[in-house]
N, C-alpha and C positions, 0 to 999 in steps of 0.2 A: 403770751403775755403773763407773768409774773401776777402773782393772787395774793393778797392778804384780807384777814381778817383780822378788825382795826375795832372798838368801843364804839359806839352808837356816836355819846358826844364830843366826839372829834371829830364829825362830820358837822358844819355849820352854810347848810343850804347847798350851795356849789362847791365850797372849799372844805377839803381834806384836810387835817392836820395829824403828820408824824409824826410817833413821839421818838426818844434818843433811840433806843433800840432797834427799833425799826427802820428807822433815818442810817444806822451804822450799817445795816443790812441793806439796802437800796446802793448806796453810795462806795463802805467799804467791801463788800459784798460782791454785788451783784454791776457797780460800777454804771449805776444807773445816773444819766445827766439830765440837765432841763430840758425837756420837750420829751422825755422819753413820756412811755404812758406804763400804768399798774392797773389789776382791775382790784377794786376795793368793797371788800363786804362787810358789814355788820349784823350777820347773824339775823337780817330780816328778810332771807331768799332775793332781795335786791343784789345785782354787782353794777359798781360805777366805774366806769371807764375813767379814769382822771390823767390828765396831762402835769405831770411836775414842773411847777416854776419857779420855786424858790427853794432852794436848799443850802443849810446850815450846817455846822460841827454837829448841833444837838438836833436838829429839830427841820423841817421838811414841809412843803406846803404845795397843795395840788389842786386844780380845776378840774371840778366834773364834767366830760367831756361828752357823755352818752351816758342810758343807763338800759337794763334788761332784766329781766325775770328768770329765774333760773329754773330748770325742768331737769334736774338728777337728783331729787332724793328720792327714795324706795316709795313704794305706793304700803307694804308692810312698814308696821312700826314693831321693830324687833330690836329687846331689851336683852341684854347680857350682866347676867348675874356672875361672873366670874370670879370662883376663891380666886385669895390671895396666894400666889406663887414666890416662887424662892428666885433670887436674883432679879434679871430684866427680864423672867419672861412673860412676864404681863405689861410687860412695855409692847413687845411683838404683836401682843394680842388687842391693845387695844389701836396700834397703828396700822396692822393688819384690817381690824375689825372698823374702824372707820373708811378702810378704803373700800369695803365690801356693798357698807349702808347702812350698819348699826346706828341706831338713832339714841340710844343711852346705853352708857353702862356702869354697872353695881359692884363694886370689888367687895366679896364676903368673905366674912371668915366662918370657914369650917373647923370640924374634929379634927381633921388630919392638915390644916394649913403649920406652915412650919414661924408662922407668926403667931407670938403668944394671946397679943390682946390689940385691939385696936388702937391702945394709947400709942403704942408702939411706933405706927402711924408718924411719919414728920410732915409738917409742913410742906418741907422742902421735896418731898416723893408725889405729893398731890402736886405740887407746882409742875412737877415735871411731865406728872401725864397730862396734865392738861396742856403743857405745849408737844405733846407726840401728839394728843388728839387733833391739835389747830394746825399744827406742820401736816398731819396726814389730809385732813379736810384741804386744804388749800392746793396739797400736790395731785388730787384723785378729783380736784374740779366739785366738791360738794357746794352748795351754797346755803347749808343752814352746820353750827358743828354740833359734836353728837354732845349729850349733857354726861358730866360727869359727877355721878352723885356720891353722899358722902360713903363713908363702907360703912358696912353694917354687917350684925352677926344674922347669922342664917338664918334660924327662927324668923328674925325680923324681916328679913329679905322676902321672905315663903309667904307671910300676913302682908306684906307690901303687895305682892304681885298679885295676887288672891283678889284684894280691895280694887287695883287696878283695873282688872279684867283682863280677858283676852285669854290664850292658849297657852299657858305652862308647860315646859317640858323639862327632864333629868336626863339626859344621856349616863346610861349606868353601866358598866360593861356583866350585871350580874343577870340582865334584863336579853333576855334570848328569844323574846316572840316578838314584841311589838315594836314595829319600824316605824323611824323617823316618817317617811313615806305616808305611810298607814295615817298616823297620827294628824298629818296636814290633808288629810285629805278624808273625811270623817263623813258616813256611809248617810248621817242623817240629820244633816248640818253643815251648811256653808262653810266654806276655807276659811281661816282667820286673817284677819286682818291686823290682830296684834298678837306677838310671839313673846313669853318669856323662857330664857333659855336659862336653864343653871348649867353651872361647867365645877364638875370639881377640880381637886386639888392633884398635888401627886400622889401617887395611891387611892384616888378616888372617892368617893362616897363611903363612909360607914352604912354599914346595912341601917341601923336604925336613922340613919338622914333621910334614908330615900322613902319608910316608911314614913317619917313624918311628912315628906314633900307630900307623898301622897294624901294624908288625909286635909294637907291645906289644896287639894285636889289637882294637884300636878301628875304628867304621865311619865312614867319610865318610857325610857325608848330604846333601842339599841344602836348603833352607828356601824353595824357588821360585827364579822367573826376576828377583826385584828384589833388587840390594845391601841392605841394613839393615847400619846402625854396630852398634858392636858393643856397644854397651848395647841398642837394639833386638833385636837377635837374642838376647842371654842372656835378655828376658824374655818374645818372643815364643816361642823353642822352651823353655823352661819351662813355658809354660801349655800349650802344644800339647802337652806328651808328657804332665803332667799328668790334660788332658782327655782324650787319646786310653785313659789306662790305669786312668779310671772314677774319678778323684779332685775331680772334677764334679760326681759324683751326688749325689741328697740323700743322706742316712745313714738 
């Protein structure tokens, strides 16, 4: 059954309402007719089973026909701090990274990001990841989607995560002792519960980044003995801290 994520108030008690966009995708799309069914989420872990009954050129209307609680977000709440990359490939990374179970993510800019300043920033590129994030929540069965916050410069990100709480990490390729591994699993001190991941850029962390992450008390870690770009590493140590912290297992 066909998934959307729809705005709260376009739900009124039993009845669904589509708006044009969505209604073109149903219909031109996906060729969906009256009595077919969608399940319908608004980002309150609720899905409603709704049967369509009326459909327009513009606009679509449906009866809730059932409803269920959903049980696939990660028990870890693991944040992604991800410089800004060149091209789409932080497109990959955050549709990738929603399929996994990232529950937020941070687009930073670093020393080596090949964006000069965050004005640079359009509208129209935040628009867009946020529908990679809703298209990938939808196809991977989530039922809450992951937040996408505004970017920020690194400093800021390092005091953000800090304030938050929870387990910081840097994956640094300059970092040769301490394992991802190691770090999730802390010899005098419960597993965390919540992960902040930075991921640098191409070419990586300047040395003094990672000394500052540190003293806003984040861990170097390493990811092995091979380079990985840095869309490879945001989604290889995503699933690995993942896996490592039981978000794997069946339910």
């Amino acid at each position: 059954m066909y998934r959307f994520f729809i705005p709260s108030e376009l739900i009124e008690g039993d009845e669904v309402f589509f708006p044009a966009d969505l209604t073109h995708q149903l219909t031109r799309v996906l060729r969906l007719r009256q009595g077919d069914r969608v399940l319908v989420l608004d980002n309150s872990g609720l899905a409603r089973e709704v049967e369509l009954h009326t459909i327009a050129k513009r606009s679509a209307q449906g009866t809730v026909r059932a409803t269920h609680q959903g049980d696939t977000e990660p028990r870890t709440h693991l944040t992604l701090y991800a410089a800004l990359l060149k091209g789409k490939k932080l497109d990959l990374v955050l549709q990738k990274g929603t399929e996994l179970g990232i529950v937020r993510f941070v687009p930073v800019l670093t020393q080596r990001s090949v964006l000069g300043s965050l004005d640079d920033l359009g509208d129209a590129k935040l628009d867009r990841w946020e529908a990679i994030i809703r298209e990938a929540a939808e196809q991977s069965g989530r039922y809450f989607l992951p937040e996408l916050s505004e970017p920020q410069l690194f400093d800021v990100a390092l005091g953000e995560a800090r304030a938050r709480g929870g387990l910081s990490l840097i994956p640094w390729e300059g970092e040769q002792t301490h394992s991802l591994k190691e770090a999730l699993n802390p010899p005098d001190a419960p597993r965390p519960t919540r992960v902040n991941l930075f991921i640098g850029p191409e070419g990586g962390f300047e040395e003094d980044e990672v000394l500052n992450a540190q003293a806003y008390g984040a861990h170097p870690v390493t990811l092995g003995p091979r380079i990985l770009r840095a869309e490879t590493a945001a989604i290889a140590a995503a699933t690995a801290i993942l896996y490592e912290l039981g978000d794997w297992e069946p339910r």
